[in-house]
N, C-alpha and C positions, 0 to 999 in steps of 0.2 A: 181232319175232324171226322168222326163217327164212331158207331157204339161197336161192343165188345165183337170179336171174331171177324173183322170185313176187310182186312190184311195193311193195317196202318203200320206195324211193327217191321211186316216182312219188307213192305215197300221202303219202309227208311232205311234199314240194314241192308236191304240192296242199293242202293244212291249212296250208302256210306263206301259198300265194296267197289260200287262202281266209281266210284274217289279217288282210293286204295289203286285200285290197275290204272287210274292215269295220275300216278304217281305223288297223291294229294294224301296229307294229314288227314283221316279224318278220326272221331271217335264217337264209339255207341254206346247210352247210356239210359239209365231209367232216370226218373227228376227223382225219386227218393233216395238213388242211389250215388248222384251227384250233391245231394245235401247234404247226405251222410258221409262224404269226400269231402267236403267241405267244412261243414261243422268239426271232425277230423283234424284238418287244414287247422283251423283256427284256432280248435283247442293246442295242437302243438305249434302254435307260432309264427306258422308258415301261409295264412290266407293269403297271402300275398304274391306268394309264388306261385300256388295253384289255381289264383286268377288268373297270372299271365301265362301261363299253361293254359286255359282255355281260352285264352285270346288269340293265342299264337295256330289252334287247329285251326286248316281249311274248313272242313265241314264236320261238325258237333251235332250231332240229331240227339235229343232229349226227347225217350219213348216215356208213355204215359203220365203227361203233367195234367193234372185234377184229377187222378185216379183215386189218390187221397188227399187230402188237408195238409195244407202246410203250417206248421205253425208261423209265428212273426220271425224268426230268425232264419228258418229254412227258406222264406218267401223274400227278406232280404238276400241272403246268399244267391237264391235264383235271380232276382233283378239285377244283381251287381256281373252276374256270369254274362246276362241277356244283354245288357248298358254296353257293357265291354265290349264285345262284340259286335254291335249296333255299327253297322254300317265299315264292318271291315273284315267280315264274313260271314259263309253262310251256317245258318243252323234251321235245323230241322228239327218239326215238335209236333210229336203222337198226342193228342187225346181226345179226351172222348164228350168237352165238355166246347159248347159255341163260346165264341167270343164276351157273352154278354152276362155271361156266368162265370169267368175268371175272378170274380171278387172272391168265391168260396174260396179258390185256389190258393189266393194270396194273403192267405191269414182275415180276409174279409176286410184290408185295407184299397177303402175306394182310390186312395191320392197313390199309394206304392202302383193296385192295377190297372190305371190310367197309364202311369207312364210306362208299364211294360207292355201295355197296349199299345202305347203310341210310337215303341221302338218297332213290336215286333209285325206289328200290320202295316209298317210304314212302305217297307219294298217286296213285301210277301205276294205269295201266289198259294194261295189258301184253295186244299182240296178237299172237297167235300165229300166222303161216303157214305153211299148208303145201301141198305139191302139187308140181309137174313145174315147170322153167324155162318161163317162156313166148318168152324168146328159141331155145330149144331146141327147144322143141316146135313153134315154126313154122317152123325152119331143115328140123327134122325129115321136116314135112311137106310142105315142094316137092320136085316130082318134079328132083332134079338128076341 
């Protein structure tokens, strides 16, 4: 968890590669870009399969979830990915919003973000960033 520039993306996609060389499923994804896999999925017939395809990776990192709004269907599709998973591997999740603001995220359903809360905080180890952009902070400091 933290704000824009403080290397939450780079650190996932490293843990995903460092998967990758010991010889583990894993896969990188944005949460808009998995909804839109999904939604996808459903409209042709196949939600099904492409659940258990993400049941089946080792380790799933879902970079920036509350970046945007999910509507009610995309915030389904994300519980049902989350649920699945719940307790039969790991997933890794970028964003930029605390815990206690995840209702925006999920279409602003308190009962859907209660229980993705209660999957995904259940055996986590929640790291907290903080500090200056480091894309800012180097723009900052050339002499333009």
């Amino acid at each position: 968890i933290g704000t824009v520039g403080l290397g939450k993306t780079h650190l996932a996609a490293a843990l995903c590669q460092r998967a990758c060389e010991q010889r583990k499923h894993a896969r990188f994804i944005t949460a808009a870009e998995l909804i839109n896999e999904l939604e996808a999925a459903r409209s042709g017939g196949y939600l099904g399969h492409a659940l258990k395809r993400y049941r089946r990776v080792d380790l799933l990192a879902i970079d920036e979830l509350g970046y945007r709004p999910v509507d009610k269907r995309g915030a389904e599709l994300l519980f049902q990915v989350l649920s699945g998973r719940y307790e039969r591997a790991s997933t890794i999740i970028t964003t930029n919003r605390a815990y206690k603001d995840w209702t925006g995220t999920f279409a602003n359903d308190a009962a859907m973000t209660a229980a993705v809360l209660d999957r995904v905080i259940h055996h986590c180890h929640t790291i907290k960033i903080t500090g200056k952009s480091r894309r800012q902070h180097e723009t900052l400091d050339q002499d333009i």
